[in-house]
N, C-alpha and C positions, 0 to 999 in steps of 0.2 A: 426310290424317291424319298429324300427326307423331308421333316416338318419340321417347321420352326416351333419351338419350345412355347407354351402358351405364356399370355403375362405371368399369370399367377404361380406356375412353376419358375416364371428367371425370377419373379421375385423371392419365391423361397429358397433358392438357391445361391442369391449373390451372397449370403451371409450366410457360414451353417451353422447351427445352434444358437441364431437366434432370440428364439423363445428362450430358453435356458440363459444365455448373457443377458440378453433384457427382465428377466428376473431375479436374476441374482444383484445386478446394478441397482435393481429396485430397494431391492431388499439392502442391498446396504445403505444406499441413500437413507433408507427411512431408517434404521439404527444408528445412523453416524449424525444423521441431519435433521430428516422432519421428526422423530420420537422425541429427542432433547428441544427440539423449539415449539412443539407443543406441549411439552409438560411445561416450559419456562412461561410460557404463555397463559397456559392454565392455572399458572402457581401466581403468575401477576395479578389473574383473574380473582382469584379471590377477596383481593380488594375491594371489589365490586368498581363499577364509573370512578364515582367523588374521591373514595382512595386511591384508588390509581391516579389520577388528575393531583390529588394535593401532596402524592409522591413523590411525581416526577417535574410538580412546577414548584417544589421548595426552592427555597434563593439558593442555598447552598449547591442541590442537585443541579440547577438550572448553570450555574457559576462551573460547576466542576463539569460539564457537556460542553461549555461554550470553551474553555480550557481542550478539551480531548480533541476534538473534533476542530477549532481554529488551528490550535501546533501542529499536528498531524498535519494537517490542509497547509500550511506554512512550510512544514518539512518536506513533504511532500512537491512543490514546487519550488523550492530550491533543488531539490533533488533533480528535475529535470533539465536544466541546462547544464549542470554538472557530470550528470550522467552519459549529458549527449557529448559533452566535451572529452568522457573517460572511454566512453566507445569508440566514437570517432577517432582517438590516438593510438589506440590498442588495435583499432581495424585496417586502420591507413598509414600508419607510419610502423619501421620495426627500434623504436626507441630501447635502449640499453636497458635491459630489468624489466623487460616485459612479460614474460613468465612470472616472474615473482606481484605485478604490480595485477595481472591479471590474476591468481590466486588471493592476493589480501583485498577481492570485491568481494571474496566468498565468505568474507570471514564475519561478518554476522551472523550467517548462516550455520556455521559451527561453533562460535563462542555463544556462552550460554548469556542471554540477555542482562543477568544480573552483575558476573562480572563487566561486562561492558559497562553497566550501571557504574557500580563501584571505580572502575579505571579512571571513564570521563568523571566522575566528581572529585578521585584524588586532582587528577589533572586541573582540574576548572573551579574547583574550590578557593576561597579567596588567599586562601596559605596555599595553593599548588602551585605548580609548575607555571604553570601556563595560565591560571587564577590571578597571581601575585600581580604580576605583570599589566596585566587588565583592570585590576581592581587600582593598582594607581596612573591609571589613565580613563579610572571613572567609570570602566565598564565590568559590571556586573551579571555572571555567566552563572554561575552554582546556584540552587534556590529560588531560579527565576525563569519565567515564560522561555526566554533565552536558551535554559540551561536545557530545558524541556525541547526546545526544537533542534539544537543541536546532536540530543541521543538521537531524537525519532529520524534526524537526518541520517543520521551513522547506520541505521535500521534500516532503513528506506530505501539506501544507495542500491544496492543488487538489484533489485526490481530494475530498475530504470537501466543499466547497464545489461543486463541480461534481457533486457526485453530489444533493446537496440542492437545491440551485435548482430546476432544473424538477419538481419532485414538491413544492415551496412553490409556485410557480407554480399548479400546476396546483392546488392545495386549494385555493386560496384562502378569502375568510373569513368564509364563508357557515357553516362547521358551527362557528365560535367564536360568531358572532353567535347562533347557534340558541343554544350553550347559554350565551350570556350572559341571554338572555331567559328561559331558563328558571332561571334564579336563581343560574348559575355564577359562582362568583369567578375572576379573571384566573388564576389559579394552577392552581385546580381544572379551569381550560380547557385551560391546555398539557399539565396534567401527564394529563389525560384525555381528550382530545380530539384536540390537535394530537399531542403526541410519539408517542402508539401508531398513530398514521398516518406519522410516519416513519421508526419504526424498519425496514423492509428498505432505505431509501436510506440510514439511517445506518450500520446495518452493510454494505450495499456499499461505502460510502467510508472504511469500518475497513479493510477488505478487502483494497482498493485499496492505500490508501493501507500497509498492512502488507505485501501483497506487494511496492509498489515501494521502501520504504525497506532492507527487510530484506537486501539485495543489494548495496544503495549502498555505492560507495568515492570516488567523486570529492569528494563536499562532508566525508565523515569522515577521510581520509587524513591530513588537516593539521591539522583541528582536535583529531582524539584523543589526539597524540601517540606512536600505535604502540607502547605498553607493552605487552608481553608479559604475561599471567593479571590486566592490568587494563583496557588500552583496545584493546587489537588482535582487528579483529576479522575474520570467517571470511574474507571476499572478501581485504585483507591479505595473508594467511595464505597461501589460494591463491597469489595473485602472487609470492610469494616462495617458494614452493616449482617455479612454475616457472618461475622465474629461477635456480631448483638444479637445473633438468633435473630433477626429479623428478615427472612428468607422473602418472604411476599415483599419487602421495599425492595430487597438486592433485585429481584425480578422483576419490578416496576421499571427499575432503575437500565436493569438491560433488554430490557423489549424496548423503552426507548434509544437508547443506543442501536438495536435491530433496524427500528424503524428510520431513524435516519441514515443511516448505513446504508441499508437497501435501497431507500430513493436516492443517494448519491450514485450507488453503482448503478442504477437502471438509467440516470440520468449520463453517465461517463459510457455506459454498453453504447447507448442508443447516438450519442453526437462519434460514436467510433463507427458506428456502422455508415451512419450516413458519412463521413470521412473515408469509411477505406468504399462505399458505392461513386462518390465523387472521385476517385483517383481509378476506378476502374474506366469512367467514363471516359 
């Protein structure tokens, strides 16, 4: 006669080594993560309150957050419909240069940020390529708000396309064809069918693509021009404060950046949960 295995044994058995993976996971989290964000913390801390407070609301600091964090926010939602439009072509059609069109998404991802910098401002520059042109039609792209959301777009793209693919993949176009047979018009399909199936991949590669833009200095450094209460923005800011030795302002500087950050993503986590619990229902 056999016996069923107690709780406590399938539990220590679904998983072997456990304990050993859930400490080592620990352990690196806290030297890769919590170690550094509590020294930076601790380091802003010595400001005391009033210093920290008259750190991080100077006009200038205040001007260079609303800068980092509006572009980013801006690049990052052009990136979305962009994105859904470069997956959805790559997933559903086999258009000529598709290989290659699908390899140059990745390529933020292996050009180093500051080239990228340097490329779009030759390009966007009011003498560039593509500057010239723009500058005598009045619009002005290099050294401006503009120039800044067009890198962080170029940044920002993979997220959103890589976050969409396999979740296009994986629908595929079996729930269109149902409701084109049931009398749906091509419109009435996306806008009902297909996009509320992917909204949690589209807001993940908001997400994504918002947390890694929001940071960026290598591809903005050059193209925004570094104006002061117009393009300069919070990372900037930091580096140049500690290049004044002033370590306790750079760290004021980025725990608020932290703190904004983290209520965005806990705010973008939580309307994705409740989004992919409503598509389960």
């Amino acid at each position: 006669m056999t016996t069923l295995p107690s709780r406590r044994q399938a539990r220590r058995h679904v998983l072997p080594g456990l304990p050993l993976t859930l400490g080592y996971a620990t352990l690196y989290l806290s030297l890769i993560v919590l170690i550094p964000l509590a020294a930076l913390i601790l380091k802003a801390a010595t400001l005391g309150a009033d210093g920290f407070l008259d750190a991080v609301t100077s006009p200038r600091v205040l001007a260079a957050l609303r800068v980092s964090f509006f572009t980013a926010l801006a690049a990052s939602l052009i990136n979305v419909p962009i994105g859904l439009t470069i997956a959805w072509t790559l997933t559903r059609y086999r258009v000529p240069g598709r290989r290659l069109i699908d390899a140059l998404i990745d390529l933020p991802f292996a050009l180093p940020t500051a080239v990228a910098g340097i490329t779009l401002t030759t390009l966007l520059a009011p003498n560039g390529w593509l500057g010239a042109p723009l500058a005598e039609a009045g619009i002005r792209v290099a050294y401006t708000p503009l120039g800044i959301i067009v890198a962080l777009t170029f940044i920002g793209l993979p997220f959103v396309v890589r976050s969409l693919q396999p979740v296009l993949e994986d629908l595929g176009p079996e729930p269109e064809e149902a409701a084109r047979s049931l009398g749906a018009t091509p419109t009435q399909t996306f806008w009902r069918v297909t996009l509320p199936a992917l909204y949690p991949a589209l807001l993940s590669g908001f997400t994504l693509a918002l947390a890694r833009t929001v940071g960026e200095y290598g591809s903005v450094v050059f193209i925004s021009g570094n104006l002061p209460f117009k393009t300069e923005i919070a990372p900037l800011l930091i580096v140049g404060k500690l290049e004044q030795y002033d370590y306790a302002g750079a760290a004021a500087v980025a725990v608020a950046m932290l703190v904004i950050s983290v209520a965005l993503l806990l705010a973008a986590n939580t309307a994705q949960a409740r989004l992919s619990r409503r598509g389960e229902r």
